[in-house]
C-alpha positions as a Markdown table, in Angstrom:
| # | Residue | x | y | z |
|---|---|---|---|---|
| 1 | Unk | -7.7 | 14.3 | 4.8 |
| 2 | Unk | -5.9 | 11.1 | 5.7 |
| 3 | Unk | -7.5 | 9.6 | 3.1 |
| 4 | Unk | -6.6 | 11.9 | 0.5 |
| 5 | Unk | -2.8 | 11.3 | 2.3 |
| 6 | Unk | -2.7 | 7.8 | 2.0 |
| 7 | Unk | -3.9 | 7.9 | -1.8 |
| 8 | Unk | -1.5 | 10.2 | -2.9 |
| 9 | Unk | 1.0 | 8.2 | -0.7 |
| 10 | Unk | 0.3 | 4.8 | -2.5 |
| 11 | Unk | 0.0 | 6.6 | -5.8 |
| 12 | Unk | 3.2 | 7.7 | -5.2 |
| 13 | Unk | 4.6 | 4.7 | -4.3 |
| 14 | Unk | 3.0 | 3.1 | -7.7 |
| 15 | Unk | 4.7 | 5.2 | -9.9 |
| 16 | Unk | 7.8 | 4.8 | -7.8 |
| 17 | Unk | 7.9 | 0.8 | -8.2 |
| 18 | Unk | 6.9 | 1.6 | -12.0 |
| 19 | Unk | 9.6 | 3.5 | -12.8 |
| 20 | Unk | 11.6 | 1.3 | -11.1 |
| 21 | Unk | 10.8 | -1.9 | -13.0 |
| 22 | Unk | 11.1 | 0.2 | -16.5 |
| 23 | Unk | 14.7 | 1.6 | -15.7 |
| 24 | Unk | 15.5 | -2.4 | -15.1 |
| 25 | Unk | 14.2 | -3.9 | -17.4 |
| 26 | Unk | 16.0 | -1.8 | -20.3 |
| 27 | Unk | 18.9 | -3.0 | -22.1 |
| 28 | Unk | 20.1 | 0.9 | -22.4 |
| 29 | Unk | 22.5 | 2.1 | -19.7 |
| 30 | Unk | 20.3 | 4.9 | -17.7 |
| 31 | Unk | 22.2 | 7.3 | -15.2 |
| 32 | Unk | 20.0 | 10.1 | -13.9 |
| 33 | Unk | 21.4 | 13.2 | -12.6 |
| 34 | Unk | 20.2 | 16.1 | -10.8 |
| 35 | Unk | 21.0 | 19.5 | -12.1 |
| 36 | Unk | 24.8 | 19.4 | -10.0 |
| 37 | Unk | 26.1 | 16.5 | -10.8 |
| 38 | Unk | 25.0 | 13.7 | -8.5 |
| 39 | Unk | 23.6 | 10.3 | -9.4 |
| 40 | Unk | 20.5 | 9.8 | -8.3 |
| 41 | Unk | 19.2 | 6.6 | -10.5 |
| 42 | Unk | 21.4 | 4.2 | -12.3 |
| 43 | Unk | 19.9 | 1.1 | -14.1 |
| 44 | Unk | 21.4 | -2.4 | -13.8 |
| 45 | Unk | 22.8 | -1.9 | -17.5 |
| 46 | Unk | 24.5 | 1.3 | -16.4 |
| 47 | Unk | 26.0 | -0.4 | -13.9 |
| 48 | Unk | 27.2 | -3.2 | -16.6 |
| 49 | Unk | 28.4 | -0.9 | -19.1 |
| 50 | Unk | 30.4 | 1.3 | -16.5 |
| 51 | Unk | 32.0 | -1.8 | -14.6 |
| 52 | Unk | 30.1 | -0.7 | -11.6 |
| 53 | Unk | 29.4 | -3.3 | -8.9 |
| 54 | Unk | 26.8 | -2.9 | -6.6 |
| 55 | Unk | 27.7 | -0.7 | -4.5 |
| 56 | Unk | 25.7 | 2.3 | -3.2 |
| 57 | Unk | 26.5 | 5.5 | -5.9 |
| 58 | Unk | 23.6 | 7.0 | -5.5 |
| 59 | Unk | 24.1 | 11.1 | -4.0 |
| 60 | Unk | 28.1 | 10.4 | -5.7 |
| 61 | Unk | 28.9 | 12.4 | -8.6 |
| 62 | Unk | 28.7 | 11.1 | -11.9 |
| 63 | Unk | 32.5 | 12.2 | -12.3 |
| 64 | Unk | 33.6 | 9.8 | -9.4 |
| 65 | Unk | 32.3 | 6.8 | -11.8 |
| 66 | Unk | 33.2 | 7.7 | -15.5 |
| 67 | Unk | 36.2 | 6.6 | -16.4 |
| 68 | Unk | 35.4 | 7.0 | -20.2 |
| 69 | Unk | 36.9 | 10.1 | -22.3 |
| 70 | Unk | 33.7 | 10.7 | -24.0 |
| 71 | Unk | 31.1 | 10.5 | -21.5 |
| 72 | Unk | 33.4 | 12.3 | -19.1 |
| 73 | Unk | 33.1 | 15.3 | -21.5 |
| 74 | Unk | 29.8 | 15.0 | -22.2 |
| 75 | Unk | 28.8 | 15.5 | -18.8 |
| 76 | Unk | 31.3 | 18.1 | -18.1 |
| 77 | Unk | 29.3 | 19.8 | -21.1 |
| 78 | Unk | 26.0 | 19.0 | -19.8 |
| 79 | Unk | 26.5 | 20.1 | -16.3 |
| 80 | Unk | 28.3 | 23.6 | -17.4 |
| 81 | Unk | 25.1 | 24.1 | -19.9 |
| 82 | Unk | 22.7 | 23.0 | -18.1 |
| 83 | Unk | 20.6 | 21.6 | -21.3 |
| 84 | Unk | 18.4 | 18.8 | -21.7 |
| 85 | Unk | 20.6 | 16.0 | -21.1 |
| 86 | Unk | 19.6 | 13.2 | -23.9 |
| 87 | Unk | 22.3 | 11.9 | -26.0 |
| 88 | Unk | 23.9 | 8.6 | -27.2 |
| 89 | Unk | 27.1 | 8.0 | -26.5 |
């Protein structure tokens, strides 16, 4: 059983470190949200394209950093609707 524990651990941990290295690596911006609002993955290019810095905005709400018309209404629309959130702005 500890086994099995420590596989699915590291397997975790793989696909962790994965998505981790895809997310930076891409010249998109990427902000993930959960279903209310809050952040919780940003890419460096995000980060560029929103003027963040580094600091921590991860569990903030994506309102607290948009300070663009049309991605503040998009998700305002997103999070009232609750749809599949893929769109380029």
């Amino acid at each position: 059983m500890a086994k099995q524990l420590a596989d699915r651990i590291d397997s975790i941990t793989l696909q962790s470190n994965e998505q981790k290295a895809i997310l930076s690596s891409m010249i998109e911006g990427i902000v993930a949200t959960d279903n209310k609002g809050m952040i919780t993955r940003i890419n460096p290019a995000a980060r560029k394209i929103l003027d963040i810095d580094n600091e921590d905005i991860v569990d903030k709400q994506v309102q607290e950093l948009v300070t663009n018309k049309d991605l503040e209404e998009y998700f305002k629309n997103y999070l009232n609707n609750q749809k599949l959130g893929i769109q380029e702005i």
